[in-house]
PAZA-484148 format. One record per residue (C-alpha): residue number from 1; residue in three letters; x, y, z. Coordinates in steps of 0.001 Angstrom, whole numbers, plus 500000, padded with zeros to 6 digits. Example, Ala and Ser with C-alpha at 12.3 -4.5 7.8 and 13.67 -1.06 7.14 Angstrom:
! PAZA-484148
[1 "ALA" [512300 495500 507800]],
[2 "SER" [513670 498940 507140]],
This chain:
! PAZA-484148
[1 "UNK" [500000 500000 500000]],
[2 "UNK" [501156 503759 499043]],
[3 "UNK" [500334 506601 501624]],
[4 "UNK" [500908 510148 500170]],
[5 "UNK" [500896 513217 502395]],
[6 "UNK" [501655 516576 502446]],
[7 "UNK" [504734 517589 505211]],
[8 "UNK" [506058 520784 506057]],
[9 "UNK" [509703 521293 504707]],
[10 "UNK" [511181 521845 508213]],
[11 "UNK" [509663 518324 509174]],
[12 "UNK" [511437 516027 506336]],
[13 "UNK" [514877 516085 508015]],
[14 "UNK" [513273 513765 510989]],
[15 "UNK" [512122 511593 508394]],
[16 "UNK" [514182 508671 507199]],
[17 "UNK" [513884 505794 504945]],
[18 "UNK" [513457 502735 507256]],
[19 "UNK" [511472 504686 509828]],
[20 "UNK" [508307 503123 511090]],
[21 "UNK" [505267 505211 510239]],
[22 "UNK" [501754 504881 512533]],
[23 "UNK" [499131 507083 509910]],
[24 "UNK" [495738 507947 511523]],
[25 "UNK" [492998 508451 508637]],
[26 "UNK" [490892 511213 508364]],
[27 "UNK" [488199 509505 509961]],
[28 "UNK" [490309 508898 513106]],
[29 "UNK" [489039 505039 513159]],
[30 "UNK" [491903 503446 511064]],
[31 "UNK" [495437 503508 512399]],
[32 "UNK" [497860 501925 510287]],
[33 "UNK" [501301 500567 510837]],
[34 "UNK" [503795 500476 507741]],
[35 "UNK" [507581 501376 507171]],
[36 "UNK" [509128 504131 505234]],
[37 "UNK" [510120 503200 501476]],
[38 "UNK" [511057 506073 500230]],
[39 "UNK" [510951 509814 499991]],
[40 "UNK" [510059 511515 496827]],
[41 "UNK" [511653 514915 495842]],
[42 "UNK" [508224 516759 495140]],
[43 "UNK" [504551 515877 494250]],
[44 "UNK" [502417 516392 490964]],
[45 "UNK" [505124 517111 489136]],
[46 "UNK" [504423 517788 485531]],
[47 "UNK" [505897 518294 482345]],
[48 "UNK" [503537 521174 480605]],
């Protein structure tokens, strides 16, 4: 499964590949346990 998520810029250098990652959903029902893959440079990038 893929989580994507918005995080402040001053946040990213306390996040590392390997981490473990607990992500609440909106709802506040669902907690979910995963790892940190990877960390991509930006989002919606686009070539128009």
């Amino acid at each position: 499964m893929w989580i994507y998520g918005y995080f402040e810029e001053t946040e990213l250098p306390r996040v590392h590949v390997g981490d473990r990652a607990d992500i609440r959903m909106i709802s506040g029902r669902v907690l979910l346990h995963g790892t940190v893959d990877g960390i991509a440079s930006s989002d919606n990038r686009t070539n128009t």
